[in-house]
C-alpha positions as CSV (number, residue, x, y, z in Angstrom):
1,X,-4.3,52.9,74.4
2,X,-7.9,54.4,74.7
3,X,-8.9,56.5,71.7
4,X,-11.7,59.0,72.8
5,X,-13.9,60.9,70.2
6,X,-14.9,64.1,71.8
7,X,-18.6,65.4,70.9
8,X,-16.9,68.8,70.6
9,X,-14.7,67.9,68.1
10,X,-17.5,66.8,65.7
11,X,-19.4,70.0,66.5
12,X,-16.4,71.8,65.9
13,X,-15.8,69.9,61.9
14,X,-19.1,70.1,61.9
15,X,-20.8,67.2,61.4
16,X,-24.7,66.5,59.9
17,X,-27.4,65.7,62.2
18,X,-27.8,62.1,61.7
19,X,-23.9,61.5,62.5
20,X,-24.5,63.8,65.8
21,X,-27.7,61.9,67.0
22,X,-25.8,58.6,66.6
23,X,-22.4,59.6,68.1
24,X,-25.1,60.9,70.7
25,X,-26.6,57.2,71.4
26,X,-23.6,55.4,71.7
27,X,-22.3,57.9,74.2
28,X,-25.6,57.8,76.1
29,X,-25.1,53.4,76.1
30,X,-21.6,54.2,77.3
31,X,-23.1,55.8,79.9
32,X,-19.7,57.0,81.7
33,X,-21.3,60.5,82.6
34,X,-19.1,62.1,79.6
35,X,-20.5,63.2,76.3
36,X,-17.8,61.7,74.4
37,X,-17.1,58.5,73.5
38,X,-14.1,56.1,74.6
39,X,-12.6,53.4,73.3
40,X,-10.6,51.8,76.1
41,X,-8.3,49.8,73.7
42,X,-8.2,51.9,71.1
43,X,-10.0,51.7,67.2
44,X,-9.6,48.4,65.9
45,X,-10.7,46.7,61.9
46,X,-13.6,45.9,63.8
47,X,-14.7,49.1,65.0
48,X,-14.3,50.4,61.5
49,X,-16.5,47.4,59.6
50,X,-19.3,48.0,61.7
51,X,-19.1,51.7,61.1
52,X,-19.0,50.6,58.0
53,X,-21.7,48.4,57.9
54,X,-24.3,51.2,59.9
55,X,-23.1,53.8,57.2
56,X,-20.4,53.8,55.0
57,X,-20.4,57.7,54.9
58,X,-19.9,58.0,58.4
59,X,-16.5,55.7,58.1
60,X,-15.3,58.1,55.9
61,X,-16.2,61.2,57.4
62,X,-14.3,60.2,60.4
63,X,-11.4,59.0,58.4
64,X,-11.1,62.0,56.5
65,X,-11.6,64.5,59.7
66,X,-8.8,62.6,61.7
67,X,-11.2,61.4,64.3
68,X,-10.1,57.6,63.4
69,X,-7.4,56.0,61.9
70,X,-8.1,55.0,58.3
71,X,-8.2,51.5,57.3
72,X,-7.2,50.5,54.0
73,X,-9.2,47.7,52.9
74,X,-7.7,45.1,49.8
75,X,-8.6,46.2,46.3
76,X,-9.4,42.7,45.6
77,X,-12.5,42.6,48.6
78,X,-13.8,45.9,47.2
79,X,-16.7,45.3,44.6
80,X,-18.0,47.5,41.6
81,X,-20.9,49.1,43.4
82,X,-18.8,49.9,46.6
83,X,-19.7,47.4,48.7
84,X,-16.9,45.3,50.5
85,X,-16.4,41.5,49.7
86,X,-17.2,39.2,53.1
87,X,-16.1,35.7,52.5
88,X,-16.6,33.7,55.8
89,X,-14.4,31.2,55.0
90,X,-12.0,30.1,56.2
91,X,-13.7,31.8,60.1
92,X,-10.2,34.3,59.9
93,X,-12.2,37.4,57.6
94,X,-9.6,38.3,55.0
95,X,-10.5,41.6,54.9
96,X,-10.3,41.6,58.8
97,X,-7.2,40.1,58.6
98,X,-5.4,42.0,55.5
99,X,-6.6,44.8,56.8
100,X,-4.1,48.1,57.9
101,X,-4.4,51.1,59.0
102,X,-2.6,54.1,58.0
């Protein structure tokens, strides 16, 4: 099921500058003539990790205004200084894996 993040909708919660021009460039490298953004099979753990990994204030900011579903990550992969635990071993990512979304 495609999940589409309309430019509107930011402007509309509004969203800093920095999370507009970005939202901006990956429509523009969609390049499908529409200012939002589409995911044709929906938001998956692996959009949200490398949201997470460009800026972990973004993830949030579109979990908390609705624009994605929120993934709950394992206590146990969570460090002290807020950075997530990636153990590449065995080649399944447990937090990939463990992960759910609410």
């Amino acid at each position: 099921m495609d999940l589409i993040i309309k430019r509107a909708d930011l402007l509309e919660k509004s969203v800093c500058r920095p999370g507009l021009d970005y939202f901006d460039q990956i429509s523009i490298d969609q390049n499908n003539g529409s200012p939002d953004v589409v995911f044709p099979d929906g938001w998956t753990a692996l959009h949200s990790a490398m949201l997470y990994s460009y800026s972990p204030n973004f993830l949030i900011w579109f979990e908390r205004n609705d624009l994605i579903p929120t993934l709950e990550i394992p206590i146990k992969n969570i460090k002290s200084d807020g950075s997530i635990s990636l153990n590449r071993f065995p080649t399944v990512d447990p937090i990939l894996s463990s992960a759910k979304f609410s």
